[in-house]
C-alpha positions as CSV (number, residue, x, y, z in Angstrom):
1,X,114.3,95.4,164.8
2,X,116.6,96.4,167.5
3,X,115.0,98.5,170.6
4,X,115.7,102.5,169.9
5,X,118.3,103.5,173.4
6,X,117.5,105.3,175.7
7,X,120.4,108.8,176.0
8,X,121.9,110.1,178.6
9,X,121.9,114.0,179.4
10,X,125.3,114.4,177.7
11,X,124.7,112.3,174.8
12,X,121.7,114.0,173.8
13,X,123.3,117.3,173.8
14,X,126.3,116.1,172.0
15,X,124.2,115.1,169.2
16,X,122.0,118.2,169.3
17,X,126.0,120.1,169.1
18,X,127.4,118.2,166.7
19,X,124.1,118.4,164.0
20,X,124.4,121.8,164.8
21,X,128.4,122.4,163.9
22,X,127.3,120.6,160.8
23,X,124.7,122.8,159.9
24,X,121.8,120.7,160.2
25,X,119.9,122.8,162.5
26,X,116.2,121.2,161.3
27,X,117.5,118.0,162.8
28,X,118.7,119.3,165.8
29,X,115.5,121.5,166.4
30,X,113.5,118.3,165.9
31,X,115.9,116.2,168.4
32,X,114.6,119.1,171.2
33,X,111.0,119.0,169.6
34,X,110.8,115.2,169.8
35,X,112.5,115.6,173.3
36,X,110.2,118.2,175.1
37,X,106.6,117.1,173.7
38,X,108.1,113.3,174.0
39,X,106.7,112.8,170.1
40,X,107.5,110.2,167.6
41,X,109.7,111.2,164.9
42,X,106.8,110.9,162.8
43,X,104.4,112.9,164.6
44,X,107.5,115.8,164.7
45,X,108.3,115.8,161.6
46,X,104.1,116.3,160.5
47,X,103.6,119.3,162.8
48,X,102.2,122.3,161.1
49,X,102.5,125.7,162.3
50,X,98.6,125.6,163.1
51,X,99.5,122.8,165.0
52,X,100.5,125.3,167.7
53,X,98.1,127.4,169.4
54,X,98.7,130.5,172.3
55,X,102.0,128.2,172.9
56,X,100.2,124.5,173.4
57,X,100.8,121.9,171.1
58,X,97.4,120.1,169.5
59,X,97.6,117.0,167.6
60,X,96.3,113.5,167.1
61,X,98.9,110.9,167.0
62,X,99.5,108.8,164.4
63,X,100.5,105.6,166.3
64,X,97.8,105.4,168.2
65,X,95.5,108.0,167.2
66,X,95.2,109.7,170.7
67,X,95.0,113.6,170.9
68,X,97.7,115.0,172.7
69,X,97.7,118.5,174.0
70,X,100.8,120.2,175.8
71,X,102.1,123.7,176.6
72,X,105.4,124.3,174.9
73,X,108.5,125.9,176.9
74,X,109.6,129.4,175.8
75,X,112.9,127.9,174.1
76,X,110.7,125.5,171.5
77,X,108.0,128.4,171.1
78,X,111.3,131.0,169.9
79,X,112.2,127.9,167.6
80,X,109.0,127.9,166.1
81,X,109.3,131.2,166.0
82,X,112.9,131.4,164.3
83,X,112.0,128.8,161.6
84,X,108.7,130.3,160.5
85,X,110.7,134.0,159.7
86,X,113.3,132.1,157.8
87,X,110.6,130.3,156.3
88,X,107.3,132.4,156.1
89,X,105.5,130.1,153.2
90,X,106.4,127.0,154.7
91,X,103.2,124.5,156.4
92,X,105.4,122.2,157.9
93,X,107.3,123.3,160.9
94,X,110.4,120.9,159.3
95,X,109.4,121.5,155.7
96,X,112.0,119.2,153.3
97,X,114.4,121.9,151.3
98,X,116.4,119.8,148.9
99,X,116.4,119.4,145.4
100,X,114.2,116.7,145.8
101,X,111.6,118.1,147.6
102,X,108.0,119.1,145.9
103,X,106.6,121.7,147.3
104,X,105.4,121.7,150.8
105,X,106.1,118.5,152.5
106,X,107.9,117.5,155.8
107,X,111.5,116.4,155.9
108,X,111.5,112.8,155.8
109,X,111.7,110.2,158.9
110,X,114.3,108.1,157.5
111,X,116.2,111.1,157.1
112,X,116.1,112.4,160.1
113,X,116.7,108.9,161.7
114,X,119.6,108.7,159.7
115,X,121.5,111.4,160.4
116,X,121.1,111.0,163.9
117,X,122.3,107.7,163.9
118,X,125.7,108.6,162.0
119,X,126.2,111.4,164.5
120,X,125.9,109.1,167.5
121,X,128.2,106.4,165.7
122,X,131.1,109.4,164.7
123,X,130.6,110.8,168.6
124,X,131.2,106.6,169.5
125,X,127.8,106.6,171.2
126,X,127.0,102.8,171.9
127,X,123.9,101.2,171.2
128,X,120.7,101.7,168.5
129,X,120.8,105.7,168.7
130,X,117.6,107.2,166.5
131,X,115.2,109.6,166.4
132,X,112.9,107.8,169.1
133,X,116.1,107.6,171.6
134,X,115.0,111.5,171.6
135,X,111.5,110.6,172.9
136,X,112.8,108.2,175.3
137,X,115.2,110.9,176.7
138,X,112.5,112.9,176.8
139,X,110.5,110.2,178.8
140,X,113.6,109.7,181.4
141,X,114.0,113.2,182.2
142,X,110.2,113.5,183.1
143,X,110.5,110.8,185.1
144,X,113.4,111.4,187.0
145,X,113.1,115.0,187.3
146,X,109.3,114.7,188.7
147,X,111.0,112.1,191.5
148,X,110.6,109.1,189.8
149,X,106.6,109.9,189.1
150,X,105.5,106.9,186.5
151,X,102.2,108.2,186.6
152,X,103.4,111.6,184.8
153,X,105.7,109.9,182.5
154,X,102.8,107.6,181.3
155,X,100.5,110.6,180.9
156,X,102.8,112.4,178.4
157,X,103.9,109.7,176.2
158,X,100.5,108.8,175.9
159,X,100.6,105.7,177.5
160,X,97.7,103.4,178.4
161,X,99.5,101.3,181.1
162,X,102.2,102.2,183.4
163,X,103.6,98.4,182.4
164,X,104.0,99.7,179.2
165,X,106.3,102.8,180.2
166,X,108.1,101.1,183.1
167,X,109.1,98.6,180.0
168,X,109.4,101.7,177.7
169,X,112.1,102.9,180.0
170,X,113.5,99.7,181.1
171,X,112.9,100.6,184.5
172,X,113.4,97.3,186.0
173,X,117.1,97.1,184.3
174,X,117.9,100.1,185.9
175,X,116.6,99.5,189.5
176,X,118.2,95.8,189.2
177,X,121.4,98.0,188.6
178,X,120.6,100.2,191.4
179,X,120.2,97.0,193.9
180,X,123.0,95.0,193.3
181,X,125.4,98.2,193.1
182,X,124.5,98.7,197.1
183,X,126.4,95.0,197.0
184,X,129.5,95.0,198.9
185,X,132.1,92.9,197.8
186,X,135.4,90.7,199.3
């Protein structure tokens, strides 16, 4: 199974853009959901509305069955807010709406993965782009915009080991890159 990429800024919002000119505003919500609260697609796509309370987030991950807890921005509390008026009966923040979906369930992972791997591949983004490349954005822009603070990155991904989030983020491949670009060369 190939290793989920890691996105640039502009990437990220050009996916975010272009599920949006398509109309598939669940998706795009969940890429920023997935982003903000660094979740797993599978952990997004599960939260409930009661999930939220007085703006923090309050779940139990499924991976590894750790609580997380998290104050939400303003812009993700007005999507919350935006999705539950368009959809008042709704449990699920991402509740499924096609023909084929009973009830009250979640939209579905694979779906979600899908369609953002065939928006990355029409926008001729390279690499294994899916619904965790979100999470790892996420992950990078804590990191870099908390100066380079592992410690705070670790924290909000849940991590138990600061090996395990320098690997996340393939930090050595970037500060190798960093190194050898201070090179000069005849």
């Amino acid at each position: 199974m190939k290793t989920a990429a890691v996105l640039e800024v502009q990437e990220a919002k050009a996916v975010i853009e272009e599920l949006r000119q398509t109309g598939n505003d669940l998706v795009a919500d969940l890429c920023n959901v997935m982003a903000v609260a660094l979740l797993r697609v599978g952990d997004a796509v599960n939260l409930r509305y009661s999930d939220i309370q007085r703006g923090v987030l309050f779940i139990k991950e499924q991976k590894m069955g750790k609580p997380k807890e998290l104050p939400l921005p303003s812009s993700i509390l007005e999507m919350i807010a935006t999705r539950r008026a368009a959809f008042p009966n709704d449990e699920f923040i991402f509740c499924a709406k096609g023909n084929r979906a009973a009830g009250n369930q979640p939209v579905s992972r694979v779906y979600v993965s899908r369609c953002i791997a065939s928006v990355a591949k029409s926008l001729g983004i390279e690499g294994t782009i899916s619904a965790h490349s979100f999470r790892k954005y996420g992950a990078a822009a804590v990191y870099t915009n908390n100066g380079n603070d592992l410690a705070q990155a670790a924290a909000l991904l849940n991590h138990s080991s600061f090996d395990s989030t320098r690997r996340y983020l393939k930090l050595d491949v970037q500060s190798a890159g960093e190194a050898v670009r201070g090179i000069a060369t005849f």
